[in-house]
C-alpha angles and dihedrals in degrees: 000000000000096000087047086055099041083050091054092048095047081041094050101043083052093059093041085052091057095046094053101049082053088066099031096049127061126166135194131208102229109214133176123237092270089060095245113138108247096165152322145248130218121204116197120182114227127199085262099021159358114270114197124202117208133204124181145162129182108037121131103259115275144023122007126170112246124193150165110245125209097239136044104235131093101182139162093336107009083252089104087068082084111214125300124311099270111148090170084042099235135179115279117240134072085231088050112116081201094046174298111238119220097259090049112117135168110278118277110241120215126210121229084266091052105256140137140195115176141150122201120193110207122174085189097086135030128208100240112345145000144085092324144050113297123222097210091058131142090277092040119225132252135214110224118187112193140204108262135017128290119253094199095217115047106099123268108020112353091270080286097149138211115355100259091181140028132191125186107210118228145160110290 
């Protein structure tokens, strides 16, 4: 009888454990304006904040922006996917005294090929629930990456240039 109830424990906290990593992680197929994949992130909520893992080919080498928009949709030019996400409507930049807003990141760096691997920690936004914007809203959230680097400071969006990726995050 002890060993039945210690299964069903070790069972049910199993079952509790996958539940939980569906609401506390959340991914995006990154594509270019032409709707071809050229990566994928990765959102993973922490106990103080949300860390995204980028990975990305096909990008010019150096710096690109990369930022959190307020709505999940990337079609047919990456503009549905609406600005930033910025409920208190904030000043963009993480140099900004007025700001930052809650989709500003640090800037994605590419390889000579081409490629990137990156991971950004932000505490401004949540995955489903919290304190602070969720990705995962009625509206969803995207992940843009732009042509140059942010400046984190220019209005509106650091001179950071066209949208070159989009992501539509969505439950992993």
């Amino acid at each position: 009888m002890r060993i039945v109830a210690i299964t069903l424990i070790a069972i049910s906290a199993a079952v509790v454990a996958s539940v939980a990593s569906a609401v506390d992680i959340a991914k995006a197929e990154i594509i270019s304006p032409d709707g071809t994949a050229i990566g994928n992130a990765t959102f993973e909520q922490t106990p103080t904040g949300v860390l995204i893992s980028v990975d990305v080919t096909g990008l010019s080498p150096g710096g690109h922006g990369i930022h959190l928009h307020s709505v999940g949709s990337c079609t047919p030019d990456f503009k549905t996917a609406s600005g930033h996400i910025n409920p208190d409507m904030v000043m963009h930049g993480l140099r900004n005294p007025d700001g930052p807003d809650n989709g500003d990141l640090p800037n994605l760096y590419a390889a000579v090929d081409g490629t990137a691997q990156a991971e950004f920690f932000t505490t401004r936004v949540s995955i489903s629930s919290g304190d602070v914007p969720a990705l995962l809203d009625e509206d969803g959230s995207s992940i843009i990456i732009h042509e140059n680097p942010d400046d984190h400071m220019t209005q509106p969006i650091g001179g950071a240039g066209g949208r070159i990726g989009c992501g539509i995050i969505s439950n992993m």
